[in-house]
SEMI-143389 format. One record per residue (C-alpha): x, y, z; residue number from 1; chain. Coordinates in Angstrom, 1 decimal. Example, Ala and Ser with C-alpha at 12.3 -4.5 7.8 and 13.67 -1.06 7.14 Angstrom:
2
{{12.3,-4.5,7.8},1,'A'}
{{13.7,-1.1,7.1},2,'A'}
***
This chain:
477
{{-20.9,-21.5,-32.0},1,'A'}
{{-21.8,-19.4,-29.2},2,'A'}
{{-22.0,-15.2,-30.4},3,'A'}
{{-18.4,-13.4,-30.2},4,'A'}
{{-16.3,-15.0,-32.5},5,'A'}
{{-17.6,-19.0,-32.4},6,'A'}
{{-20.4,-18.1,-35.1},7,'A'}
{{-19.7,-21.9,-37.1},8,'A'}
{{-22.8,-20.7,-39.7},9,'A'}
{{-21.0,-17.9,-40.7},10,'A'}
{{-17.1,-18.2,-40.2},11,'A'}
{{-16.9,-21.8,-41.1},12,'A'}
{{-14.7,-21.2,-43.6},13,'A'}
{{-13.0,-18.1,-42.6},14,'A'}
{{-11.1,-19.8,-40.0},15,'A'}
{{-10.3,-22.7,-41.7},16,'A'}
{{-9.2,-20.9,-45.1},17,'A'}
{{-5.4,-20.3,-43.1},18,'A'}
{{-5.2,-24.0,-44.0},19,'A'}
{{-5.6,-23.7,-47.9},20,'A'}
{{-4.6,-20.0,-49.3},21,'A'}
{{-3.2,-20.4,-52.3},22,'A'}
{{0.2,-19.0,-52.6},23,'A'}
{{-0.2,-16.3,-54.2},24,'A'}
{{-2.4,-14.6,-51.9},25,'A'}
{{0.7,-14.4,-49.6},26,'A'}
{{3.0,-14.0,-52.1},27,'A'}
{{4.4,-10.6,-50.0},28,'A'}
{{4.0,-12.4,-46.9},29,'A'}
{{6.5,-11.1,-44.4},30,'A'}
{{7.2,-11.5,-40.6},31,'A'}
{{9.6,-10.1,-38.1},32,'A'}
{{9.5,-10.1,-34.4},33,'A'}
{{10.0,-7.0,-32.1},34,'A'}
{{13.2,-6.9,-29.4},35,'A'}
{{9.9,-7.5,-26.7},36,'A'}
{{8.7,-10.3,-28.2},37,'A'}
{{5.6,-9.0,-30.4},38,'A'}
{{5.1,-10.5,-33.5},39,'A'}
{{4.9,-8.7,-37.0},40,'A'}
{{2.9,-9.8,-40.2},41,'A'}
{{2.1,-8.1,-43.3},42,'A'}
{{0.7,-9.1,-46.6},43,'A'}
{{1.4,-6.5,-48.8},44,'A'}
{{-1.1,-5.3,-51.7},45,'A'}
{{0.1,-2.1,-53.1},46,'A'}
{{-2.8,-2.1,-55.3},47,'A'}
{{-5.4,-1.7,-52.2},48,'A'}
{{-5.4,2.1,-50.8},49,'A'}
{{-6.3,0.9,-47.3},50,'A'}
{{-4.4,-1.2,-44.9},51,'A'}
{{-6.6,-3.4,-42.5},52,'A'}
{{-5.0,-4.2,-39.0},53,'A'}
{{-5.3,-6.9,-36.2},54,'A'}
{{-4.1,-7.1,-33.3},55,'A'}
{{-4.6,-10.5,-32.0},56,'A'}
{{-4.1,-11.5,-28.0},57,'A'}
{{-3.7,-15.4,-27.7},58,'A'}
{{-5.7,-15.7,-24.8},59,'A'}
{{-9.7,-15.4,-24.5},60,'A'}
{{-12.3,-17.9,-23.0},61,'A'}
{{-9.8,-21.2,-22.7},62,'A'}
{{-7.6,-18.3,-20.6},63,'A'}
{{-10.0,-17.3,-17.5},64,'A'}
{{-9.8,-18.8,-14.3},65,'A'}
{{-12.6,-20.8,-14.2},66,'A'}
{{-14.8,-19.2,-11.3},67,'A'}
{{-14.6,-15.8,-13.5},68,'A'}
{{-16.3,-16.7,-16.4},69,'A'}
{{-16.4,-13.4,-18.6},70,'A'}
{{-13.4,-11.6,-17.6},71,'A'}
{{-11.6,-12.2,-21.1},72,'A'}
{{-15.1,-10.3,-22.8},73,'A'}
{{-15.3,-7.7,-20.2},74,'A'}
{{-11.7,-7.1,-20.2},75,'A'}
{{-11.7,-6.0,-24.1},76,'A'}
{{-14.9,-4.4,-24.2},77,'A'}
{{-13.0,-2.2,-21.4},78,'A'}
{{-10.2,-1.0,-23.1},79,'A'}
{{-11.7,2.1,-25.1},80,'A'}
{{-13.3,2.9,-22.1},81,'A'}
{{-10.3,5.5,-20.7},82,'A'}
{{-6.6,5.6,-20.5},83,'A'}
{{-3.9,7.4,-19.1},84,'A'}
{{-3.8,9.5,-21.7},85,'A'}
{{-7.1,9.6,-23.4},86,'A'}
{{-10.8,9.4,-21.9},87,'A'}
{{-13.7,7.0,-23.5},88,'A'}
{{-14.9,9.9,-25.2},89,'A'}
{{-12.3,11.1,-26.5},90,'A'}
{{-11.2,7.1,-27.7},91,'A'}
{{-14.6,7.1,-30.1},92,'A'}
{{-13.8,11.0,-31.5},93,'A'}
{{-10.1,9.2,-32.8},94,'A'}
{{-11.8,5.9,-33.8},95,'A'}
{{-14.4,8.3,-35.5},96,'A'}
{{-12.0,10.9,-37.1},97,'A'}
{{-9.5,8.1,-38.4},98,'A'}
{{-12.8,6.3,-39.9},99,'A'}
{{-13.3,2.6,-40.5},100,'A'}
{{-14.8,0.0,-37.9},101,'A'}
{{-13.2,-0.7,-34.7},102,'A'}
{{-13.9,-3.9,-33.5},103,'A'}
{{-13.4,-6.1,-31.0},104,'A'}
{{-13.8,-9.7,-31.2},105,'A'}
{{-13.5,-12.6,-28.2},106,'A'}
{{-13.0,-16.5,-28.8},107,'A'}
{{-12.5,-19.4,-27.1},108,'A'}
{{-8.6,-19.5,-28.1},109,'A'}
{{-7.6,-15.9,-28.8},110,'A'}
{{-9.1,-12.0,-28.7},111,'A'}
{{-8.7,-9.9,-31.4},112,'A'}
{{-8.9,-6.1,-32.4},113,'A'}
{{-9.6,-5.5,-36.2},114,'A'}
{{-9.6,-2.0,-37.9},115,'A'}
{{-9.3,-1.3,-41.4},116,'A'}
{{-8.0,2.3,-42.1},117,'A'}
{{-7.0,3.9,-45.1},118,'A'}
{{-3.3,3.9,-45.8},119,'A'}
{{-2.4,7.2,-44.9},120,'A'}
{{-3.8,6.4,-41.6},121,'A'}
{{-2.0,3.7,-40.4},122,'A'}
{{0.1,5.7,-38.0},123,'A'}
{{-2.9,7.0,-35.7},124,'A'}
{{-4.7,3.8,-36.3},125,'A'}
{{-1.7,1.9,-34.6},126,'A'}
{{-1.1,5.2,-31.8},127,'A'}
{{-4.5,4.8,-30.7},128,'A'}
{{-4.3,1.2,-30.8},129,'A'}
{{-1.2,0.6,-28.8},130,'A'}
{{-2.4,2.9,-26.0},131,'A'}
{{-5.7,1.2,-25.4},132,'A'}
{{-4.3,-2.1,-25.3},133,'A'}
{{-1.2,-1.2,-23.1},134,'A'}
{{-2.7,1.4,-20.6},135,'A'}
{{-6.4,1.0,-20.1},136,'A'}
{{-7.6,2.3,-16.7},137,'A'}
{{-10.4,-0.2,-16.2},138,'A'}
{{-12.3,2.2,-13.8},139,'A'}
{{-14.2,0.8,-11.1},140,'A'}
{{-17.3,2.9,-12.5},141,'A'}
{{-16.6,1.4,-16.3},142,'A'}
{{-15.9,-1.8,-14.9},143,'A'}
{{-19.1,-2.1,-12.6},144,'A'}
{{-21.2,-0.6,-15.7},145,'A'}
{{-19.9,-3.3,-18.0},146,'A'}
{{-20.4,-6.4,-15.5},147,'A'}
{{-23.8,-4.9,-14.9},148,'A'}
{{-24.5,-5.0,-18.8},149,'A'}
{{-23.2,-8.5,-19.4},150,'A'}
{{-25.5,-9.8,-16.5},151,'A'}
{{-28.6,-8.1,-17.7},152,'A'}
{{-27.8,-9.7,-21.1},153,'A'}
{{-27.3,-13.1,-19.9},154,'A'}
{{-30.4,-12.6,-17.8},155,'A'}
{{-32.6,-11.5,-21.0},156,'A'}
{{-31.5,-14.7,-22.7},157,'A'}
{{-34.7,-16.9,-22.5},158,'A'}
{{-33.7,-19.6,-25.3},159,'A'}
{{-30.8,-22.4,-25.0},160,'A'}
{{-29.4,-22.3,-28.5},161,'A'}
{{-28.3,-25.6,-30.1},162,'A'}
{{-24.6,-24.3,-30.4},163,'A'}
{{-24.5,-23.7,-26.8},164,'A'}
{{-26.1,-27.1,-25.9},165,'A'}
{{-24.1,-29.1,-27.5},166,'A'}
{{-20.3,-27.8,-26.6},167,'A'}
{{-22.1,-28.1,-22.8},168,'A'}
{{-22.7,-31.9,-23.6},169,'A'}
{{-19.3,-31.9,-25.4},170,'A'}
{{-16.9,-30.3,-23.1},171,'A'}
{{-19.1,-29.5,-19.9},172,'A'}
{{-17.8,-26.6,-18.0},173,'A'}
{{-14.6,-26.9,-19.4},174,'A'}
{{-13.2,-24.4,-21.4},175,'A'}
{{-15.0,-24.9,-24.9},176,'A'}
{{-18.1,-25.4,-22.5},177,'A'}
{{-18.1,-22.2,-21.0},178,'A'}
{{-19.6,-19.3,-23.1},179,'A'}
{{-17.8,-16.1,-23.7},180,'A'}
{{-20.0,-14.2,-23.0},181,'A'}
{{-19.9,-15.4,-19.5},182,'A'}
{{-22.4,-17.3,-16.6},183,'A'}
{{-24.3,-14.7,-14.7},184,'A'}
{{-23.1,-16.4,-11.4},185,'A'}
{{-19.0,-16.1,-12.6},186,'A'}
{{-20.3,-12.4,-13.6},187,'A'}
{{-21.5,-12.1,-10.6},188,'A'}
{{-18.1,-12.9,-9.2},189,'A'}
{{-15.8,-10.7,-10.9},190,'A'}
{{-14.3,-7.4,-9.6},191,'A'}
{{-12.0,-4.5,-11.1},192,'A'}
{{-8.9,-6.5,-9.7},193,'A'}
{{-10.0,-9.7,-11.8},194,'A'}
{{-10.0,-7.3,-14.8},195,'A'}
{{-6.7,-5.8,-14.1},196,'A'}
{{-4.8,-9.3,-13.3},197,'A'}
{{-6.4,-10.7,-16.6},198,'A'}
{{-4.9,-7.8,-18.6},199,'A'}
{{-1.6,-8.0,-16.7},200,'A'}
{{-0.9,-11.6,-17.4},201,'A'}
{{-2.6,-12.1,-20.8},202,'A'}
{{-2.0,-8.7,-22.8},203,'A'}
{{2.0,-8.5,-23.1},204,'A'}
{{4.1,-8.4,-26.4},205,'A'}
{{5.2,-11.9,-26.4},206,'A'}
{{1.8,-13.1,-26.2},207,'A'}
{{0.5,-10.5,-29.3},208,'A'}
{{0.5,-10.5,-32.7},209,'A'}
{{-0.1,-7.5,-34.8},210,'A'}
{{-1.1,-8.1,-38.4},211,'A'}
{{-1.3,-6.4,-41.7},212,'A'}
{{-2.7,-6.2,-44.9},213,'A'}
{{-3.0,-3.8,-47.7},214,'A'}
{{-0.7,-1.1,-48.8},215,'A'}
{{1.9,-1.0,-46.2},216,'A'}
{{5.2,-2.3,-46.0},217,'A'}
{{6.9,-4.4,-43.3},218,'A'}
{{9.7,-1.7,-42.8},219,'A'}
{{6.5,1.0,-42.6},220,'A'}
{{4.7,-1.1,-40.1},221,'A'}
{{8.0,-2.0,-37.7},222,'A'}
{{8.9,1.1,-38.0},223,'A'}
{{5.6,2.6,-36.3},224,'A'}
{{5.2,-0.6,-34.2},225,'A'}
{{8.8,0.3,-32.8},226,'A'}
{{7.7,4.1,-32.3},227,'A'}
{{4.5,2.7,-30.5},228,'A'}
{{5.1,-1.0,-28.9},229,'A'}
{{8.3,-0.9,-28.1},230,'A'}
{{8.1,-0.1,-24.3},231,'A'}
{{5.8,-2.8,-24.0},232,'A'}
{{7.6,-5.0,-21.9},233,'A'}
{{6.6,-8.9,-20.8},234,'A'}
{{5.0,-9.5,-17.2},235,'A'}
{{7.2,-10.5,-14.5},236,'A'}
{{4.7,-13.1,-13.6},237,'A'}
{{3.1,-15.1,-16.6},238,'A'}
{{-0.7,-16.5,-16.7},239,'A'}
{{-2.1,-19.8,-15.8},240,'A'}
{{-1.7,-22.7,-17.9},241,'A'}
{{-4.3,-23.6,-20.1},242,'A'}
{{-7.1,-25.6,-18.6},243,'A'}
{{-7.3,-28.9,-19.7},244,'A'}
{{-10.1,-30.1,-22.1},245,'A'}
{{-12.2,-33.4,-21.2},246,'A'}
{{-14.7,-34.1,-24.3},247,'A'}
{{-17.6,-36.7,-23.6},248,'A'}
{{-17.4,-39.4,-26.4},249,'A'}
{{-21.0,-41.0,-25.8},250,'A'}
{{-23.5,-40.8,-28.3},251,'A'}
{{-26.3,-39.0,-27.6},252,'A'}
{{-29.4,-37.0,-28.8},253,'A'}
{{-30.1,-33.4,-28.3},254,'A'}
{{-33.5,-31.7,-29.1},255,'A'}
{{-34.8,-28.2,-28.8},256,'A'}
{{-38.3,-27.7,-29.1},257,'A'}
{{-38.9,-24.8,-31.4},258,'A'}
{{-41.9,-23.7,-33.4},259,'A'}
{{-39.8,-24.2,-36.9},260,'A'}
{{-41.7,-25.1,-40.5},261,'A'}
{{-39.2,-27.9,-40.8},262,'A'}
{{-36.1,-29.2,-38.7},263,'A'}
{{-32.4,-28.1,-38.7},264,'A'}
{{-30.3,-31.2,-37.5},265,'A'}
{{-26.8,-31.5,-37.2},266,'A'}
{{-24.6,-34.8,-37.1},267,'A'}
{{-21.6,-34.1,-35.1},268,'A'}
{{-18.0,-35.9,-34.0},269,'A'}
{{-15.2,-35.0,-31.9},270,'A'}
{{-12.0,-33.3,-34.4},271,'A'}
{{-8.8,-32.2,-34.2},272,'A'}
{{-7.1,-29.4,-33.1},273,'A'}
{{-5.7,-26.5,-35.6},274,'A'}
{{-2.4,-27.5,-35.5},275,'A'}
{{-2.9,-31.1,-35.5},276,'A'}
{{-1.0,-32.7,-38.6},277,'A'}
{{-4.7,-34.3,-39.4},278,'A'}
{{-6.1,-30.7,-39.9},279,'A'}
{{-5.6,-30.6,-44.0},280,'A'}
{{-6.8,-34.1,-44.9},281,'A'}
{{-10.3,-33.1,-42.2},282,'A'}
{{-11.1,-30.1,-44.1},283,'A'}
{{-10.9,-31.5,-48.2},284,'A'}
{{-13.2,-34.8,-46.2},285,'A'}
{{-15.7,-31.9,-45.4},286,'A'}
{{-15.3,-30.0,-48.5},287,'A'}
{{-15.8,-33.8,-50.4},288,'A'}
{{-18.6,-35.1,-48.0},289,'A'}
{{-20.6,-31.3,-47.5},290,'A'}
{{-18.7,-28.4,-48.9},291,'A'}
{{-20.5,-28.0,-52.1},292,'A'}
{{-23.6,-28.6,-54.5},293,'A'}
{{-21.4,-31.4,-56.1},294,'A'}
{{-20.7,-33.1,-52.9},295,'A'}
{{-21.3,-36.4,-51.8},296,'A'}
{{-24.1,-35.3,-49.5},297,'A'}
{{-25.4,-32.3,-52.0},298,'A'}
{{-26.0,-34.9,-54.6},299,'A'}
{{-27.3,-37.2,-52.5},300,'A'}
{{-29.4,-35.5,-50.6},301,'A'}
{{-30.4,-32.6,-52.5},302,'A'}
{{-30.2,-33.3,-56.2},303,'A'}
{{-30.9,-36.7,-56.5},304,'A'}
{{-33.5,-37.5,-53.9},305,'A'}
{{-34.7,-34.0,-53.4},306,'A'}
{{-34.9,-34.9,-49.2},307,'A'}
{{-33.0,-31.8,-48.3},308,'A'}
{{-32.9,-27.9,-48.9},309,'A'}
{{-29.1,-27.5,-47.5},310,'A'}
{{-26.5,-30.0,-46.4},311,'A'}
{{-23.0,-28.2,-45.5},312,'A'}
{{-20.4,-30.0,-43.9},313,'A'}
{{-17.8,-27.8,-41.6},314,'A'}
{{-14.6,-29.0,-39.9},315,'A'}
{{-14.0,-26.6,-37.1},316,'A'}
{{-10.7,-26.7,-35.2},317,'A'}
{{-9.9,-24.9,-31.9},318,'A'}
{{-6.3,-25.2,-30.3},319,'A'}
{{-6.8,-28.1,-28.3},320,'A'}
{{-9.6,-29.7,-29.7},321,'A'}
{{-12.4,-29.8,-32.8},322,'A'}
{{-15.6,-30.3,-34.3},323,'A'}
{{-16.4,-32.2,-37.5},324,'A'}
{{-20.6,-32.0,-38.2},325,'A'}
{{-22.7,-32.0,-41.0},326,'A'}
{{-26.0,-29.7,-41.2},327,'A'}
{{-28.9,-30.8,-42.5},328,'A'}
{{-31.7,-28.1,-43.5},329,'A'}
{{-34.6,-31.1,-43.7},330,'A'}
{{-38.6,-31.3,-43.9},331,'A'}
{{-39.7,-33.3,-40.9},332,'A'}
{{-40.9,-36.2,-42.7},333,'A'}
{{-37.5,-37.4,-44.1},334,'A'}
{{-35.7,-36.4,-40.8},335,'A'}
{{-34.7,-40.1,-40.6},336,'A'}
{{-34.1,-41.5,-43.8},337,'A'}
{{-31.8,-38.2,-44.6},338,'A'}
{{-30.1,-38.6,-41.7},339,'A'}
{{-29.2,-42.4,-42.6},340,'A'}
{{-28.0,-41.3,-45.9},341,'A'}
{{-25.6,-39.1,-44.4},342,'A'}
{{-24.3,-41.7,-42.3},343,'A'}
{{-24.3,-44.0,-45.4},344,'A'}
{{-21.9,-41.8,-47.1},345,'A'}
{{-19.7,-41.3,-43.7},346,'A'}
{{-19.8,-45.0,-44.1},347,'A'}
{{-18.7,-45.0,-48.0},348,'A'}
{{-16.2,-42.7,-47.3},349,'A'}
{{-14.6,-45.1,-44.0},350,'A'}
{{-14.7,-48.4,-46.0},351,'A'}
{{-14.2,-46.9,-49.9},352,'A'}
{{-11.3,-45.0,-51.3},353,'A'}
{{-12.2,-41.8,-53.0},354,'A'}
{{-11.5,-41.6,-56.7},355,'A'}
{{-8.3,-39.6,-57.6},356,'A'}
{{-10.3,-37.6,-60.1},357,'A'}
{{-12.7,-36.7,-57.2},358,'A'}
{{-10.0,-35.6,-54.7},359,'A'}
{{-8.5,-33.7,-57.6},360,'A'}
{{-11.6,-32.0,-58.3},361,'A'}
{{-12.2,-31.2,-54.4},362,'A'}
{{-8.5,-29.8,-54.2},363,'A'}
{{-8.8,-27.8,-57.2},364,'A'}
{{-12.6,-26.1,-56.3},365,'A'}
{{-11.7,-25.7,-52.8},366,'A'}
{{-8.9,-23.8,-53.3},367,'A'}
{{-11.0,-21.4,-55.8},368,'A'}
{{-13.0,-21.5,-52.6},369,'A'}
{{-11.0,-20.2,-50.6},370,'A'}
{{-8.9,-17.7,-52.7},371,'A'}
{{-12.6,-16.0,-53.3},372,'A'}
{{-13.1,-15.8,-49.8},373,'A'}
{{-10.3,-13.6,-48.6},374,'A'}
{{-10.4,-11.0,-51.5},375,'A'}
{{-10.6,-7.8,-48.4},376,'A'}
{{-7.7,-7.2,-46.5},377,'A'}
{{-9.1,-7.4,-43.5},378,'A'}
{{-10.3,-10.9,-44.1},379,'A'}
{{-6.3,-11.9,-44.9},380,'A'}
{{-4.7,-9.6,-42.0},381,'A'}
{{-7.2,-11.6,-40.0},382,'A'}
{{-6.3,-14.9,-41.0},383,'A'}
{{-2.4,-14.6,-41.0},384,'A'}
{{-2.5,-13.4,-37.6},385,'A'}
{{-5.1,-16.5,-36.6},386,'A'}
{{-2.9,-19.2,-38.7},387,'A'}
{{0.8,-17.8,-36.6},388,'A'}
{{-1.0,-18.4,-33.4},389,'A'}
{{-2.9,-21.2,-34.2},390,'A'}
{{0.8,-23.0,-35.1},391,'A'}
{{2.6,-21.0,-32.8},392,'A'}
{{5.1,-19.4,-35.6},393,'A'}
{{5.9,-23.0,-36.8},394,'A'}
{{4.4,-22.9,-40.5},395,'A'}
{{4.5,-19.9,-43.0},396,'A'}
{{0.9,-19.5,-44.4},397,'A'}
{{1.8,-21.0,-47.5},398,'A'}
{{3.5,-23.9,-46.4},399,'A'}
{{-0.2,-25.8,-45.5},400,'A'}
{{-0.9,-25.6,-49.0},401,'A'}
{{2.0,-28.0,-50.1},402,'A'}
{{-0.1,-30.3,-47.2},403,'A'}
{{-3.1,-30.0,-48.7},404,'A'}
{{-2.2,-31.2,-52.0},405,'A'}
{{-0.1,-34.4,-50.9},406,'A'}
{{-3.5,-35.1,-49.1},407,'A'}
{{-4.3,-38.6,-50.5},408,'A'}
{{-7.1,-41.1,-50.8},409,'A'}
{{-5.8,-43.2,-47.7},410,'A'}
{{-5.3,-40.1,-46.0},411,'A'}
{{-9.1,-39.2,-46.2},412,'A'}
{{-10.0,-42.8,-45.6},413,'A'}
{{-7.8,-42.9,-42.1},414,'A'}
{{-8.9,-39.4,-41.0},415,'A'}
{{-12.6,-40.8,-41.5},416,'A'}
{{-11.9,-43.6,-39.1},417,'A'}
{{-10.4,-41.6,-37.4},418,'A'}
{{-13.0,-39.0,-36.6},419,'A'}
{{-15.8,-40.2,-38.3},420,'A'}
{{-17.2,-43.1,-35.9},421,'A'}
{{-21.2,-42.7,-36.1},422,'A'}
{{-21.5,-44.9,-33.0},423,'A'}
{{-20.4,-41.9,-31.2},424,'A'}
{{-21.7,-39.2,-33.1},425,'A'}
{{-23.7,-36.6,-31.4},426,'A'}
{{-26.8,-35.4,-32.9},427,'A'}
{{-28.5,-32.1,-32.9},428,'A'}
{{-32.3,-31.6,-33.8},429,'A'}
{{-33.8,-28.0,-33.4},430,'A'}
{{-37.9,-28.2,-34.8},431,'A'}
{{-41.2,-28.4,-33.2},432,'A'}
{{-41.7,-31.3,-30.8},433,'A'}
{{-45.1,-33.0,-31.8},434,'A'}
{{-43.8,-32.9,-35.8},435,'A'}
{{-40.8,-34.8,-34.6},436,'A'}
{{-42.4,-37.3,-32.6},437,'A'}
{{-44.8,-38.0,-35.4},438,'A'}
{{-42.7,-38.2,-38.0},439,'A'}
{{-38.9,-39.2,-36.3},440,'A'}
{{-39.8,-41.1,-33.2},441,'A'}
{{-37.0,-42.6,-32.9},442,'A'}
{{-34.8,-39.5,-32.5},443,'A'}
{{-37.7,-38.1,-30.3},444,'A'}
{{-36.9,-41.4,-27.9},445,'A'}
{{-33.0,-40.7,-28.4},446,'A'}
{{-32.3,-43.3,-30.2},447,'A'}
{{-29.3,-43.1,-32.8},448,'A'}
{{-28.1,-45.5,-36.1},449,'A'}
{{-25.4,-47.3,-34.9},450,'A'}
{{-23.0,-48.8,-37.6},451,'A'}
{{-21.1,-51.9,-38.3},452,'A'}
{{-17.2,-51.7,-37.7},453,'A'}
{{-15.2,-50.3,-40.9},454,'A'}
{{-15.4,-53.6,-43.3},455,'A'}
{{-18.3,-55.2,-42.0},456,'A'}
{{-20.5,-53.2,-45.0},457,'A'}
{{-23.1,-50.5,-44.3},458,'A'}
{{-25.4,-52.5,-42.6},459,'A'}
{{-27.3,-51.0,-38.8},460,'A'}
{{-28.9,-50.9,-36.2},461,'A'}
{{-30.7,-48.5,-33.7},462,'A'}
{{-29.2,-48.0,-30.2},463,'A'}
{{-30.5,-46.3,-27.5},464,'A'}
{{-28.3,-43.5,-26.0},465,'A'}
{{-30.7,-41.7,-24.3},466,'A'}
{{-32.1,-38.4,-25.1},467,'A'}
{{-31.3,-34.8,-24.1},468,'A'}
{{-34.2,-32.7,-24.5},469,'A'}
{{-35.3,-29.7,-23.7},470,'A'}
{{-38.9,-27.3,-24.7},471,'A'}
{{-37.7,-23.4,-24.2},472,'A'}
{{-34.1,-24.4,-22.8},473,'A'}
{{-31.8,-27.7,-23.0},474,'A'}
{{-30.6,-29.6,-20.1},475,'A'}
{{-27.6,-31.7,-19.5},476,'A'}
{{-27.3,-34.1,-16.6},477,'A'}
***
């Protein structure tokens, strides 16, 4: 939700997908684990002449101490910048002589370094690889011109976005509070040695996972993995413990004044973490509820009452916690009866059973989906690598699928009780102020539809939580 790798509009699904491949996209799918610790995966696709790698680190944003906001960005934007062996330039001559796109990539729960190479580059691909991530020299120049780039860009920032707003209501400076990008006063803070204990106690084999996918074998890729990794050897002193995440369950309003021809509102509930056992049944309610034209919400919304020009619906686990929200793309004069309907259906969903011919149609389209969406390698070496961290080595890819469909109608009921409680939903408006006021004053004044308990019907009133509100920038008490 916040730039790096939180982007919910565009990777919605791209994270989630790990819970629903079919099978036969990871039909090849084979894992071994290096004498140090470091984990291999490859998906093997002889029929693709290029291999896509990633090398995912299981630490980012939820790792930093919390007076060093940043350090997990600045610490991998560092690493091509110089190394024993090799200098920054001569780092982008190999990245730009072996070809493809080098990129890095922070998140809350995990870092990652993709790079999709053709197949008879694999080896100096992973040589270069290995040595930036193992001996980075994290200059005091390079490090001081980095920190001095990440402030400036905070600093330019003259907008709150919504995304941000809202995990600060959520979590507060917690850890899915804070942004990756980091506060310009933790920025501030941070030095070469914070940089150099970060990499120390995060970057180590046991804590990496090195990914895949294309036309490589598993013995190819140990066997260059051994030649490069292998004197990679664990820290003597391991990194903190995960912070603990406190998420604020009041209801509440949040608006962002913003010149806009019509509003973008999002309805949004507290969800479960990746490897929760609820994470299959949370994603076929969203795909039923939002996740396509023939959804509850896109027939209800947009086909049949013509209130709406988009409603998705996204659930969106991280490793200790989630989201669950619905997005409504809406004109500003239908702002509240659209947003009724939606809780209607939330409603429908908590007190009705779904149809089994409706969660057979879900199960069947979403996997289509899903398959459609991870046709590139890097896409699948990606989302191997994020689905063995996210359940710690427990589950083979495939094995969520078998989850998905045993998913029943009382399982997406329960979930939706669950989760789904609209007297403490959170909602998000981003539009221009005086529309709103004229045409939703009730959300201008912060006021939210609170519902009857499950089995009471769908009858409700309006509660006042109180409003969040903000004209160029959001605040929270």
């Amino acid at each position: 939700m916040i730039p790096m790798r939180l982007r919910l509009a565009v990777l919605w699904f791209s994270l989630l997908s790990s819970w629903a491949l079919p099978v036969h996209a990871f039909h090849t799918w084979k894992k071994e684990t290096l004498p140090n610790g470091m984990t291999l995966l490859v998906v093997e696709k002889a029929d693709v002449p290029a291999v896509s790698l990633t090398l995912l680190v299981k630490h980012g944003t939820t790792s930093e101490p919390v007076d060093k906001n940043g350090v997990a960005t600045l610490t991998a934007r560092l690493l091509k910048e110089g190394t024993r062996r090799w200098s920054s330039e001569q780092i982008a001559e190999r990245i730009a002589t072996v070809g493809g796109e080098f990129v890095e990539d922070i998140h809350f729960d995990y870092t990652t370094f993709d790079w999709a190479v053709l197949k008879e580059d694999v080896a100096p691909a992973l040589e270069l690889l290995a040595d930036v991530v193992q001996h980075p020299l994290f200059s005091s120049g390079a490090v001081e011109r980095a920190r001095t780039a990440a402030i400036a860009t905070r600093q330019a920032e003259t907008e709150e976005t919504p995304e941000a707003l809202l995990l600060r209501y959520l979590f507060a400076t917690g850890p899915y509070g804070r942004s990756p990008l980091g506060e310009v006063a933790a920025l501030e803070r941070i030095t070469r040695a914070d940089v150099v204990r970060f990499h120390q106690q995060m970057y180590h084999p046991r804590e990496v996972i090195l990914a895949a996918a294309g036309d490589v074998s598993l013995e190819k890729l140990k066997a260059l993995a051994t030649q490069y990794f292998a004197d990679w050897s664990p820290p003597e002193k391991a990194g903190a413990a995960l912070s603990a995440v406190s998420v604020r369950k009041e209801a509440a309003v949040l608006v962002l004044d913003r010149p806009l021809v019509q509003s973008e509102v999002r309805l949004v509930f507290v969800g479960a973490p990746a490897a929760s056992p609820d994470a299959p049944a949370l994603l076929l309610l969203s795909y039923l509820l939002g996740g396509s034209a023939d959804s509850r919400l896109g027939q209800n919304l947009r086909e049949r009452k013509r209130w709406v020009y988009s409603a998705q619906c996204v659930a969106e686990p991280f490793r200790q916690t989630g989201l669950f929200y619905i997005d409504l793309s809406v004109p500003y004069e239908v702002i509240v009866p659209a947003l009724q309907e939606a809780v209607h259906e939330i409603v429908r969903l908590r007190t009705e059973l779904v149809s089994v011919a409706e969660l057979t149609r879900a199960k069947q389209n979403l996997s289509a989906r899903l398959t459609f969406a991870v046709e590139q390698v890097r896409d699948i070496a990606r989302l191997v690598a994020e689905h063995e961290a996210y359940t710690h080595g427990q589950e083979r890819p495939d094995h969520i699928v078998q989850a998905l469909g045993s998913v029943s109608a009382d399982d997406i009921q329960r979930v939706a009780r669950q989760y789904l409680d609209p007297r403490k939903a959170v909602v998000s408006v981003v539009g221009d102020r005086q529309a709103l006021e004229k045409f939703a004053p009730a959300l201008a004044a912060g006021k939210l539809p609170q519902w009857s308990p499950p089995g009471d019907g769908t009858q409700s009133t309006w509660a006042t939580p109180g409003a969040i509100s903000g004209a160029n920038e959001g605040r929270i008490p």
